[in-house]
C-alpha positions in Angstrom: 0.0 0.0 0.0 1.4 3.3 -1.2 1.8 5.6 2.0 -0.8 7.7 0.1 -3.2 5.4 0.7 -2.1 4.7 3.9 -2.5 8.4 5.6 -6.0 8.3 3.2 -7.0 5.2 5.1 -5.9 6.4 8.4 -7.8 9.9 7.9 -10.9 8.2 7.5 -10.7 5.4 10.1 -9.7 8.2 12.4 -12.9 10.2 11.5 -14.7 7.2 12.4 -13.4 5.9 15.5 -13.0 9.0 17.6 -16.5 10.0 17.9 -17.4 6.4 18.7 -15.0 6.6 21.2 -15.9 10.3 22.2 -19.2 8.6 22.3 -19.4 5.8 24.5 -16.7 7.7 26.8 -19.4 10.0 27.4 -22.2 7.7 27.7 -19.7 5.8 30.7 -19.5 9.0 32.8 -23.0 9.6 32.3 -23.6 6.1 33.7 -21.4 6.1 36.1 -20.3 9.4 37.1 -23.2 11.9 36.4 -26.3 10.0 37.1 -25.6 8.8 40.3 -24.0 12.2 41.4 -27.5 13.9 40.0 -29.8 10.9 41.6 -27.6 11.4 45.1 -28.3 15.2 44.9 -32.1 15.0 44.0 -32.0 12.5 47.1 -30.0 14.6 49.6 -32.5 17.9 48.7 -35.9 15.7 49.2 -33.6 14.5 52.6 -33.1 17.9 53.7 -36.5 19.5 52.6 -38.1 16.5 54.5 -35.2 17.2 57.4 -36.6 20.7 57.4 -40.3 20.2 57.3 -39.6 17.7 60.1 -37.5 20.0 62.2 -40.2 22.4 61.9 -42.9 20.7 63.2 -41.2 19.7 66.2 -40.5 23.5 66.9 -44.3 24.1 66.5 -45.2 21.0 68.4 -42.7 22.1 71.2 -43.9 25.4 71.8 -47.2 23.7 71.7 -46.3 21.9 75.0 -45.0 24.6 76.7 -48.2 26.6 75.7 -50.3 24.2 77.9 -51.3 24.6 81.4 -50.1 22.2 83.6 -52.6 22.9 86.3 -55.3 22.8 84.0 -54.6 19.8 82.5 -53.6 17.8 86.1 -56.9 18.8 87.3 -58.3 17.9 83.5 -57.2 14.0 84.2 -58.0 14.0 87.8 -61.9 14.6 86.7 -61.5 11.7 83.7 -59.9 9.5 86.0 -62.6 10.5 88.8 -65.2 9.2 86.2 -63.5 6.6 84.5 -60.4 5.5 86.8 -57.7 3.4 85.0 -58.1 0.7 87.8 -60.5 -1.9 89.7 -60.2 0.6 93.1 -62.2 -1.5 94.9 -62.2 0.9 98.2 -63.5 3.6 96.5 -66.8 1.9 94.5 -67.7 0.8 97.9 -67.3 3.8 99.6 -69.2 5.9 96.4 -71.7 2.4 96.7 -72.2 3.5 100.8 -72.5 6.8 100.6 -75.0 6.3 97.6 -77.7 3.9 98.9 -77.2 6.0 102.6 -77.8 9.3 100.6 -81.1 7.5 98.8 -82.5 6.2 102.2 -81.3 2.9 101.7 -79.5 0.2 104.1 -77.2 -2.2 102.5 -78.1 -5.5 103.3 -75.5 -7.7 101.3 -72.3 -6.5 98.8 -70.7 -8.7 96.5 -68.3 -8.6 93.8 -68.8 -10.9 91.0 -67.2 -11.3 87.4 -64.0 -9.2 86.9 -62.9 -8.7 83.1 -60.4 -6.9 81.9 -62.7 -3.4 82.1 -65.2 -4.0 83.7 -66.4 -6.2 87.0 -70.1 -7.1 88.2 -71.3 -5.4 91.7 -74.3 -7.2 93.1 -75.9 -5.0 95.5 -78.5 -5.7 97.7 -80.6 -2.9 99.4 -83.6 -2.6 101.8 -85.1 0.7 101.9 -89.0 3.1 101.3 -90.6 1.7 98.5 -91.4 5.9 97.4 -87.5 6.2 97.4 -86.8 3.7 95.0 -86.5 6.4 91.8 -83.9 8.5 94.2 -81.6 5.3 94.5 -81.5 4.4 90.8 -81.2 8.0 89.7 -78.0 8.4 92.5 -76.3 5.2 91.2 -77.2 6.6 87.6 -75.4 9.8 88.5 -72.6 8.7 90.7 -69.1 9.7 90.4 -68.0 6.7 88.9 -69.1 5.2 85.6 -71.3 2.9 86.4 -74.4 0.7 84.6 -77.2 -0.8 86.0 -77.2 -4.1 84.3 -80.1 -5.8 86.5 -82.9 -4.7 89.1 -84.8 -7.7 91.2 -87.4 -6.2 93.8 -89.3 -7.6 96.6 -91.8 -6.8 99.3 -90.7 -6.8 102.8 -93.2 -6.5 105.6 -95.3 -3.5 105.2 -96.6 -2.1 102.1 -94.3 0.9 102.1 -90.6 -1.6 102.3 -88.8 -3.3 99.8 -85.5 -5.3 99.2 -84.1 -4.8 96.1 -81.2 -6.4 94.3 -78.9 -4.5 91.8 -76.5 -5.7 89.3 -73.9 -2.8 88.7 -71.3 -3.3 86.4 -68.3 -1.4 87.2 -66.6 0.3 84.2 -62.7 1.1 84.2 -59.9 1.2 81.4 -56.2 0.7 82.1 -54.1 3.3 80.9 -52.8 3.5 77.4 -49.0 2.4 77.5 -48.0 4.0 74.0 -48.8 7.7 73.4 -47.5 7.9 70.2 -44.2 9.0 68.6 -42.5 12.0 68.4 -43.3 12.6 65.2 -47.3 12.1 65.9 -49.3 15.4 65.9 -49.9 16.6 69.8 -53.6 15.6 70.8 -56.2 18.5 71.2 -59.6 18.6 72.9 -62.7 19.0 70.6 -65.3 21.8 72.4 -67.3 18.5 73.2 -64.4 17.1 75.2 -64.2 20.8 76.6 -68.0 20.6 77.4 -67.7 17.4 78.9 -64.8 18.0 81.4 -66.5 21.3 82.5 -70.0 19.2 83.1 -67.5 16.3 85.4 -65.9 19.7 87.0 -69.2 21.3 87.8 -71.8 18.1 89.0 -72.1 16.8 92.9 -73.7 14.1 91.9 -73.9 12.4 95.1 -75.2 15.4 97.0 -77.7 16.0 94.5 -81.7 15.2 96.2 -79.9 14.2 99.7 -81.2 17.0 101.6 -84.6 16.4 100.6 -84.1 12.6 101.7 -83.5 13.8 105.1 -87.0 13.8 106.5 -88.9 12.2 104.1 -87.0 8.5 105.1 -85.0 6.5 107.3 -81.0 7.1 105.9 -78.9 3.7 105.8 -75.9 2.6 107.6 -72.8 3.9 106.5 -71.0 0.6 107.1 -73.2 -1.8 105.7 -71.2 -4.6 107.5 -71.8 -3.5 111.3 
């Protein structure tokens, strides 16, 4: 081959080959080098803007807790718990139970506690008491300070017209407390103006006392130790 030809032929094949080369050396540091550089920077800005919106809500949802009233919401939980305590209490239903049946005119003749579930247990109660002041004693247990329903209601004539004994099957209503309260990325709990209406009705009744001075002369008042 002439050296003509040669350079000729070397010309051509050089006009050829660089821009392959050219070519797939650029398509190897796009693949390699540029796209993963671009896909890590896309990444680290939706990291940070998500960092950001994050760090922002906690600021919000700090200031939030230092906004609330402490006092307020102690005595907030005391009136819940009152209501609807986070344990059995066993002391306190029969005190509420005493000071209930006494209030209506009532004497206790027998208290026993029954089934015990996991929120709830069964109170039979058995009263002797006025006939007339029936109502009163179902409307007191209805409105004690304690949740409680009346699940069954057996009554009986003693002797005289005006006496009864009456047997009541209160089931006692409690709910442990939650053990999770969410995480610190959950939104802060508020109180709906129906959970605001609520704890200012549980702040404001006296259930117990409600009707018991009219009880006072109208009927005999029962023992405040049923067991004596």
């Amino acid at each position: 081959m002439k050296k003509e030809d040669l350079l000729k032929f070397y010309a051509q094949y050089k006009l050829f080959i660089f821009p392959l080369v050219v070519g797939i050396s650029s398509l190897i540091l796009i693949v390699f080098v540029i796209l993963p550089q671009t896909i890590k920077l896309v990444t680290n800005q939706g990291a940070e803007e998500e960092l950001f919106n994050k760090s922002q809500f906690l600021e919000v949802k700090a200031q939030d807790l230092d906004n609330l009233d402490q006092e307020d919401l102690s005595r907030k939980v005391q009136y819940v718990l009152g209501v609807y305590p986070a344990d059995k209490d066993f002391g306190n239903i029969v005190g509420i139970i005493q000071s209930v049946t006494s209030g209506a005119g009532f004497n206790i003749v027998a208290l026993n506690i029954g089934d015990q579930n996991a929120q709830n247990y069964i109170i039979t109660l058995q009263v002797s008491g006025p006939r007339t002041l029936l109502p009163l004693l179902l409307s007191t247990v209805e409105k004690a300070p304690r949740l409680i329903r009346l699940d069954s209601l057996e009554i009986s004539s003693t002797s005289g017209s005006q006496g009864i004994e009456a047997s009541l099957g209160l089931n006692i209503l409690y709910s442990p407390a939650p053990t999770t309260f969410g995480t610190v990325d959950s939104p802060l709990p508020t109180l709906s103006s129906e959970d605001e209406e609520l704890l200012t009705t549980l702040a404001s009744q006296n259930p117990i006392s409600e009707g018991v001075e009219e009880v006072v002369d109208s009927g005999p008042r029962g023992k405040a130790n049923p067991f004596e």
